[in-house]
C-alpha positions in Angstrom: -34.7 211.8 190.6 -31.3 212.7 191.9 -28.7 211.1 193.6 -27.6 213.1 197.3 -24.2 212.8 198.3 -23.5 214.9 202.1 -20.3 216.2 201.4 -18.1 217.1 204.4 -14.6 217.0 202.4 -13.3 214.0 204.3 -11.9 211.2 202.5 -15.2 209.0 202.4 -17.5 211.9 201.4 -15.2 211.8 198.4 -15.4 208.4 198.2 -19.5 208.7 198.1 -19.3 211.4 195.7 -17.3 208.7 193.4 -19.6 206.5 193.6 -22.4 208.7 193.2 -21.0 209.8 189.8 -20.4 205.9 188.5 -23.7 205.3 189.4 -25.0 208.5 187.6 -22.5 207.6 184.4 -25.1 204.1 183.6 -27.9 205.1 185.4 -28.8 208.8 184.0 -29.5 209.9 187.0 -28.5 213.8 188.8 -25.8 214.1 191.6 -26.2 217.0 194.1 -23.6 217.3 196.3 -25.1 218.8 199.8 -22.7 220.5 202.4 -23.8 221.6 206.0 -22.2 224.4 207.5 -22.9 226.0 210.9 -22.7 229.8 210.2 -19.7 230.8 212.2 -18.7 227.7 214.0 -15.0 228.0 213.6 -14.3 224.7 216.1 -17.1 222.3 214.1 -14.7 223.8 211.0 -11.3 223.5 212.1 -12.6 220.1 213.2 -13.6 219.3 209.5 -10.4 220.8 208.4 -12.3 223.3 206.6 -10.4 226.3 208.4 -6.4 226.4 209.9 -6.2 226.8 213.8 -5.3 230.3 213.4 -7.3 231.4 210.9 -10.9 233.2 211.8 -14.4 231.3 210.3 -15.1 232.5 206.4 -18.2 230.7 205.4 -17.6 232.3 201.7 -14.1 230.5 201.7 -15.2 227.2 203.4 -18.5 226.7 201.0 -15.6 227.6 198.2 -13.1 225.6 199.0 -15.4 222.6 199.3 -17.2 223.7 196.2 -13.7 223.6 194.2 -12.9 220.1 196.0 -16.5 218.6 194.7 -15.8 219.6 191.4 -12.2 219.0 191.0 -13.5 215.2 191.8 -16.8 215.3 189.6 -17.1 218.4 187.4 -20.8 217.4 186.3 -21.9 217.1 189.6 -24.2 220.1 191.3 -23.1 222.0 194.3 -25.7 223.1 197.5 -24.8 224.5 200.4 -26.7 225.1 203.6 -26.5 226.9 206.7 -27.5 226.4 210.2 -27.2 228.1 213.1 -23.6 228.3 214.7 -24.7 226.2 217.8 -26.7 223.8 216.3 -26.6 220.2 217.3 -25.8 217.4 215.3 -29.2 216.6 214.5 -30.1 220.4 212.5 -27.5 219.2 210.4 -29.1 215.9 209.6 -32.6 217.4 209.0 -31.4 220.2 206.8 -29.7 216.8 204.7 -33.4 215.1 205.2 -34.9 218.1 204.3 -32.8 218.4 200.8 -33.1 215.0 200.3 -36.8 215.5 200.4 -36.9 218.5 198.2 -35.2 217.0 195.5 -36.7 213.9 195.2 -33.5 211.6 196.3 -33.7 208.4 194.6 -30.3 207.6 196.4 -28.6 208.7 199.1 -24.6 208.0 199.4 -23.2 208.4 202.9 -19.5 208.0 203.8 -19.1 207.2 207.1 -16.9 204.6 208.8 -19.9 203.5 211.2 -23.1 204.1 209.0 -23.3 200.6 207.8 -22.4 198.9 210.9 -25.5 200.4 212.8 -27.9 202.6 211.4 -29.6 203.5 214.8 -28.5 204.4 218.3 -25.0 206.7 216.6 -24.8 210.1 216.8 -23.1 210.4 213.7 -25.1 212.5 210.7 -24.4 209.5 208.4 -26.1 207.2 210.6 -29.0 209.6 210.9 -29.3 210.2 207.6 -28.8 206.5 206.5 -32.0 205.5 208.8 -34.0 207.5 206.7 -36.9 205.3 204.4 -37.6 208.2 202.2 -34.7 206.8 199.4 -32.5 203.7 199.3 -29.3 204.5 201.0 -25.2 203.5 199.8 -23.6 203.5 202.8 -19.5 204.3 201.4 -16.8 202.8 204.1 -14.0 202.5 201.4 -11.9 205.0 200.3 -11.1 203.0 197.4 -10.8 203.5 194.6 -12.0 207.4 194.7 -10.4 208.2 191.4 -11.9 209.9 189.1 -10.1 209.3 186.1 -10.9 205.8 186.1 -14.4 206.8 186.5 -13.7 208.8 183.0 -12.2 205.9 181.5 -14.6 203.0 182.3 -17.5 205.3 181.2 -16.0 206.0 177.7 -14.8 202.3 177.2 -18.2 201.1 177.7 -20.1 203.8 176.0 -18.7 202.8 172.6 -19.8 199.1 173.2 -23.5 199.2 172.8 -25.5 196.4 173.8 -23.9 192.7 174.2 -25.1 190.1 172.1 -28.0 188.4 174.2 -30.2 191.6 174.1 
């Protein structure tokens, strides 16, 4: 089983991809971190702030640069990335999430998205989409808080040195 986390960059997939690792860290479990990018869609990039105003569309540089940011957060987590067409609607990108999802057996799905959580149908928002899925249970991530990783790191290692309380 894996735990999916659709990374766009923003400050709530980072948040997701947190939470995604603390969950891992006691529950054993695989994080893939998924990004979507429209093959040459310089305006859906610029919009993500994956790409300056002036500068032309590099998908090798996007998929890098959000590979580097995923791993600067999490550095155990894995990386996919996936392409669609340059024109494709919002719902190709939330298939090709399904679809991955699907293929990797997603036990969890961890969505950050400001308006996942507060209606899962009727958005047009790929979190919602994805989030309406019944395939895998779904953490829907509105707080950016805390999104360090280094107290990740630290709360893992305190408690891995504990064992098991007294009442087992």
């Amino acid at each position: 089983m894996t735990f999916v986390v659709p990374f766009d960059g923003s400050a709530l997939a980072e948040a997701a991809l947190v939470r995604a690792s603390q969950f891992s860290a006691v529950l054993e479990e695989r994080v893939l971190a998924v990004v979507v990018v429209p093959d040459g869609n310089e305006r859906y990039a610029r919009e993500r702030g994956w790409a300056e105003p002036d500068e032309a569309f590099d998908m090798s540089e996007v998929v890098g640069s959000l590979h580097e940011q995923v791993t600067d957060l999490a550095p155990n987590v894995d990386f996919r990335h996936e392409t669609v067409d340059k024109r494709a609607p919002t719902g190709a990108v939330t298939n090709r999430l399904k679809r991955v999802a699907r293929e990797v057996d997603a036990s969890m799905v961890f969505v950050g998205s400001e308006n996942a959580g507060r209606m899962v149908t009727g958005l047009g928002s790929v979190g919602s989409s994805v989030a309406a899925a019944d395939a895998y249970d779904v953490v829907i991530v509105r707080n950016r808080a805390p999104a360090n990783v280094a107290e990740l790191r630290n709360a893992t290692d305190h408690d891995a040195g504990r064992g098991k309380p007294d009442f087992y």
